[in-house]
Structure formats: C-alpha cells, structure tokens
C-alpha positions in Angstrom: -48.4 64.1 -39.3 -50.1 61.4 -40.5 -49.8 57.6 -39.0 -48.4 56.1 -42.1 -46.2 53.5 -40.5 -47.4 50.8 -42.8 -45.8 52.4 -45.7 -42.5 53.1 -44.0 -42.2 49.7 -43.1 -42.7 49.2 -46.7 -40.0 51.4 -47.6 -37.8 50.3 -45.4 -38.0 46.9 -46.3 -37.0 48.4 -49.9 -34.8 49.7 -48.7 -32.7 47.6 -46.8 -33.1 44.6 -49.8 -32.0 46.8 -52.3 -29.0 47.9 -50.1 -27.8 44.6 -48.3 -27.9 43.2 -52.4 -25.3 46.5 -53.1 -23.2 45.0 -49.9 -23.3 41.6 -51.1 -22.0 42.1 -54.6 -18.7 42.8 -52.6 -19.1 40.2 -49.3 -15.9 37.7 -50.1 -14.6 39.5 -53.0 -10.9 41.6 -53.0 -12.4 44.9 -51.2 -10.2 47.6 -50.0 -10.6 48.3 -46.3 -9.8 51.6 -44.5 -9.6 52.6 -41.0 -11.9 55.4 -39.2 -11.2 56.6 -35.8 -8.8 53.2 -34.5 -7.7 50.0 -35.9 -10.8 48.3 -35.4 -13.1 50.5 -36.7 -13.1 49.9 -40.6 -15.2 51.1 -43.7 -15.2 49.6 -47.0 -16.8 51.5 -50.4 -19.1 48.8 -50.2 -20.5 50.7 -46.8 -20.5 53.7 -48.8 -22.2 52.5 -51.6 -24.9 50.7 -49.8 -25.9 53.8 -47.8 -26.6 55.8 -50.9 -28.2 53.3 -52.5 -30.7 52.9 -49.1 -30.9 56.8 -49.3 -31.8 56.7 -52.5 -34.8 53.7 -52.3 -36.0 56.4 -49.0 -35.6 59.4 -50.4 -38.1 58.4 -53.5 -40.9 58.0 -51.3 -39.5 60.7 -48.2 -37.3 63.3 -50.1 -37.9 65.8 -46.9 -37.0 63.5 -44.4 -34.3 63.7 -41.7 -31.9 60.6 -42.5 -29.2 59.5 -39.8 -26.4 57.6 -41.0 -23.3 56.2 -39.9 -21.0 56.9 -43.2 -20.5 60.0 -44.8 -22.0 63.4 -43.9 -25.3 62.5 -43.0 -26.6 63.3 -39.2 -25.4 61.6 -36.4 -28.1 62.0 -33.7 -31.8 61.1 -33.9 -34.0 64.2 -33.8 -36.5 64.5 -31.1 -39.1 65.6 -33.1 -40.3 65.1 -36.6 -39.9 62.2 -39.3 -36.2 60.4 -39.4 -34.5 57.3 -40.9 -31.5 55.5 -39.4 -29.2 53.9 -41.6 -26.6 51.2 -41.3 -25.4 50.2 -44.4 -23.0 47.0 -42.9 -23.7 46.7 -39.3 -20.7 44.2 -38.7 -18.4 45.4 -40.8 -15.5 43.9 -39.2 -17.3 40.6 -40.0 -18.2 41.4 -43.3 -14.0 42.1 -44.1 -13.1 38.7 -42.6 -15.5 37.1 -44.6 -18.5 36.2 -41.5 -21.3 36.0 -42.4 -22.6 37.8 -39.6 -23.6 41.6 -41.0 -26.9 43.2 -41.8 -28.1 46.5 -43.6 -30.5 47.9 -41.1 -33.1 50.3 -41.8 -35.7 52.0 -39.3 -38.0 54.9 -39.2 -38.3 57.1 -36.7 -41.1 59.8 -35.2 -40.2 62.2 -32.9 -37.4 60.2 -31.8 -39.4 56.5 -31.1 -38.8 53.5 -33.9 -42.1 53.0 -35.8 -40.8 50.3 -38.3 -37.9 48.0 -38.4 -35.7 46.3 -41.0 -32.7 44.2 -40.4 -31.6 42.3 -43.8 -28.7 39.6 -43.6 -28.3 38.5 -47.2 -25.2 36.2 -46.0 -26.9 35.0 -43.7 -30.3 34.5 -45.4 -32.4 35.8 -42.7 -34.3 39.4 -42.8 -36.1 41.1 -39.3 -38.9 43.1 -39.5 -41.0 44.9 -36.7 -43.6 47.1 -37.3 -46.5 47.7 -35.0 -48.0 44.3 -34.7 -44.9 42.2 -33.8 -41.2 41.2 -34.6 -40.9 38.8 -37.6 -38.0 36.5 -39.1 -38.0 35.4 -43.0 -42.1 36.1 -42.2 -42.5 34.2 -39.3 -44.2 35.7 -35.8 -41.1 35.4 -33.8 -41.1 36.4 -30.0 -38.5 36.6 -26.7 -37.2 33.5 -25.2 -39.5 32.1 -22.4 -36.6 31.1 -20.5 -36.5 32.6 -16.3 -33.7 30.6 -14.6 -30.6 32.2 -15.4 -28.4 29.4 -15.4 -30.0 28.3 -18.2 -29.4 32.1 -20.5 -26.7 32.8 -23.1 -26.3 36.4 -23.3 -24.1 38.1 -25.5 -21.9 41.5 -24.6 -22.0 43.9 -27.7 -20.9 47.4 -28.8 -16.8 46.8 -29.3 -14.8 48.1 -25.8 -11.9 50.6 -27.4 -8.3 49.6 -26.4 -8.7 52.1 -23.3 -11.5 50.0 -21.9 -10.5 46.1 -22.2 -10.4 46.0 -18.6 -14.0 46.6 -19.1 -15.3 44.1 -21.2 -12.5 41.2 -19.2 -14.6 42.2 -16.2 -18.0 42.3 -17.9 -17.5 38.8 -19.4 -16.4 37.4 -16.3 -19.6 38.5 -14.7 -21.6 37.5 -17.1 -20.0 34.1 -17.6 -20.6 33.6 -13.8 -24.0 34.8 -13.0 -25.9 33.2 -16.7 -24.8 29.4 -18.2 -22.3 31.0 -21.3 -22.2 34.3 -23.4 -22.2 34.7 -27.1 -20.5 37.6 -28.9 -21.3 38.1 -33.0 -19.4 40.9 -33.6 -23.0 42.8 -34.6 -24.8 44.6 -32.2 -28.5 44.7 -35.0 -27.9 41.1 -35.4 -27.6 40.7 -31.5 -30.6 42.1 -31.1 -32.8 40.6 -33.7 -31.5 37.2 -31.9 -32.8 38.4 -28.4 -36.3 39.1 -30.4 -36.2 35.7 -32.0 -35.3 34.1 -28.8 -31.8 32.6 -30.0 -30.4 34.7 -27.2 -31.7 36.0 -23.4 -30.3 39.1 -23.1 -27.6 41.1 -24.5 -25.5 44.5 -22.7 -23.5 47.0 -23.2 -21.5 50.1 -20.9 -20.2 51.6 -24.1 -22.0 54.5 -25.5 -24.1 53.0 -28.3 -24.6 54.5 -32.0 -28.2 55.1 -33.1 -27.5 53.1 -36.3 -26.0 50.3 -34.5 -29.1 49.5 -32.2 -32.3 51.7 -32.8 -34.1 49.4 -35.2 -33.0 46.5 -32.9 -34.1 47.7 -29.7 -37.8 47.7 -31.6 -37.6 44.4 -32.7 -37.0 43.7 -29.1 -39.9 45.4 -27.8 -42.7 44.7 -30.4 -41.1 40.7 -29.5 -42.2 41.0 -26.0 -38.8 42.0 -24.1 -37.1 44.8 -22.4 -34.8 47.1 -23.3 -33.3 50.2 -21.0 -30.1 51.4 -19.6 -28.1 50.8 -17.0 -30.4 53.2 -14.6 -33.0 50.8 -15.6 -34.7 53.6 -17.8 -36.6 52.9 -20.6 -34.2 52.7 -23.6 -33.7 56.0 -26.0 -31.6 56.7 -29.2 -29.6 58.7 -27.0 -29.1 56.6 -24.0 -25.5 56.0 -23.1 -25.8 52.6 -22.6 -27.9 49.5 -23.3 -29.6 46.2 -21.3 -32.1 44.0 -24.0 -33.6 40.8 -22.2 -36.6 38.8 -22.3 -37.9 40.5 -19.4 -36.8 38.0 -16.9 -34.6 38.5 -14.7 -33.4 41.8 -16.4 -32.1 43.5 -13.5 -29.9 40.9 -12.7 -28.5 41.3 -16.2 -28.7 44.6 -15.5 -26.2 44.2 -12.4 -24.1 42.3 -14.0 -22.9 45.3 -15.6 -23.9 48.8 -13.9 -21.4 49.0 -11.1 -18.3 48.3 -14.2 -19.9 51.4 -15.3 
C-alpha cells in the first residue's frame, strides 16, 4: 500500500463538507423522524441522504475501498486489515431532531484497522476538526489537550447514551464523576465530545457502553494527534473494537479511569 494519507485527508474533508451541507438543508426544517432499535435511537432521511452523498465524494477517489457506516447496509465493524472509511452522517442525531446545534458528519480513514485522517464537520455549529498526521486542528487552527492536572479543576463529560436497562449505570457514573472532578458536561455527541477533549474545551470524557466505530473512531484520533490519551477501561490502548472508552488529557487518566471501571 502506499502511504497516501495526505490525500485521504483530503477526501475526507470533501467529504464530510459536502455531506454535513446535505444534513443541513434539513437541520430545523419539518423532517420525519423514525425510530431504530428503541425510542431514543432515531434516523431521519436526512442521515440517509448524507451518507450516500459522503459515499459518493469517497468512492470517486476509493471506489474499492471498505466503507463502515452506521445507516443502511454498509459494514458495521472496522476491518483489521486493508483500506476502510467510517461514516457518520449525523453523529447527534437526537440533537439534530430537537433542533441543537450540537451534531457533526464525521469522516475518517482507516489502515489496517488504525485512523490515518480525521474529519469532524459541524455546519450548525460552525466549527470543522481535522487530524491528520501532524496534529489536531479546529476551523485551521493547531489546537491541543487541556494543560490542566488538578482534578478539581476538570469538566469531563460521560458519552455513548446508557439504554433504559442501564440508567442505574450512568446515575452512578455521574455521581462519581461529579464527586471526584469540579462538574461534567454531556452534549448528546460522542465525535463532538471528543473533538472538545482535543481542543481542550473538555478534560476527559468516558464511557462503559459498548461504543460504535462511527460514533468515536475519528475522534479518538483527534485526541491522540492533540496530545491526550485514549484506552479502555483495562487501561489498554484504545481500538475500533474496544468495548469501552476513557479520552483525557493524559493527566490523571487513571483516575478518570476509576471513576468508571468497577460500574463496569
């Protein structure tokens, strides 16, 4: 293979504009909303339509690539090896029906299963991520982790939505967070989340619940090329198949870590 992560960051960057302006069209307007698998797990045509048109901006450049994608029939699970995409085409949706502003279309590529490049656009919010191989950047701008060690002074944000089954869950998690770090944040987007722990908006940010490639991979590599930490509750490196997920600035992560392993 050759190392041509310059122009997939390229193409994802196409990508993801010319889908989040497909989204937008619809953000605020009178848009049917279904349900998927529970009540709060919703799908619009606008999700639909964005990821094709993503698909479409890829597939010009990649037509032989793997592409993973939360709507429709594309794959679910990351391949370990070979060339890969993963698509959200609203990551937020929830937000985006309810008229917040908080939702991105998020576009990474992927080589034998590790993020090479990075795009999380938030038309609504008028902000785009982008991380490469030389950094994390916001609207163009170098951005990097918050510097921040005493924990009393972090805001940290629980993400990935806890099912009906498992409120218990995320009552307990918040109270630990709320006790251990000065005051949690939740946006109701888990790409979004991240790109704020890159930026340094936000100190850390967890999850016990299973996460979706498409709700995190490209996120998780803004984190890292911004200088933080990302693994799972083990304390292993982070992988599109981990089962859980801890991004920090790198200080104090295992007590972030704590706060949530033994809920587990």
């Amino acid at each position: 293979m050759t190392d041509d992560a310059e122009e997939r960051l390229a193409v994802a960057k196409r990508a993801a504009s010319t889908g989040s302006e497909i989204a937008a069209e619809s953000f605020r307007a009178d848009i049917e909303v279904e349900t998927k698998s529970e009540k709060t797990d919703v799908v619009t045509e606008a999700d639909r339509q964005t990821q094709r048109r993503v698909i479409e901006v890829i597939r010009e450049e990649y037509p032989d690539d793997a592409i993973v994608g939360e709507e429709e029939d594309e794959l679910k699970e990351v391949p370990d090896e070979g060339d890969a995409w993963v698509i959200d085409p609203i990551d937020g949706t929830n937000n985006y029906v309810r008229s917040i502003p908080v939702w991105t279309t998020s576009v990474a590529a992927v080589r034998d299963g590790e993020p090479v490049a990075a795009v999380n656009d938030c038309p609504a919010l008028g902000e785009t991520y982008v991380a490469g191989r030389d950094g994390t950047y916001r609207d163009g701008d170098s951005v990097s982790v918050s510097e921040k060690t005493d924990p009393e002074t972090f805001a940290v944000a629980p993400t990935i939505w806890w099912g009906f089954d498992r409120r218990e869950e995320y009552a307990a998690i918040c109270r630990e967070l709320v006790e251990r770090f000065a005051d949690i944040r939740r946006f109701g987007s888990a790409q979004v989340t991240l790109g704020m722990v890159a930026a340094g908006s936000l100190e850390g940010t967890v999850t016990n619940v299973d996460p979706n490639p498409w709700d995190t991979v490209a996120g998780v590599h803004m984190v890292r090329q911004a200088g933080g930490t990302v693994t799972d509750l083990q304390g292993d490196p982070w992988r599109h198949d981990s089962e859980s997920l801890v991004a920090s600035n790198g200080e104090t992560h295992d007590e972030l870590v704590a706060a949530v392993r033994d809920l587990d």
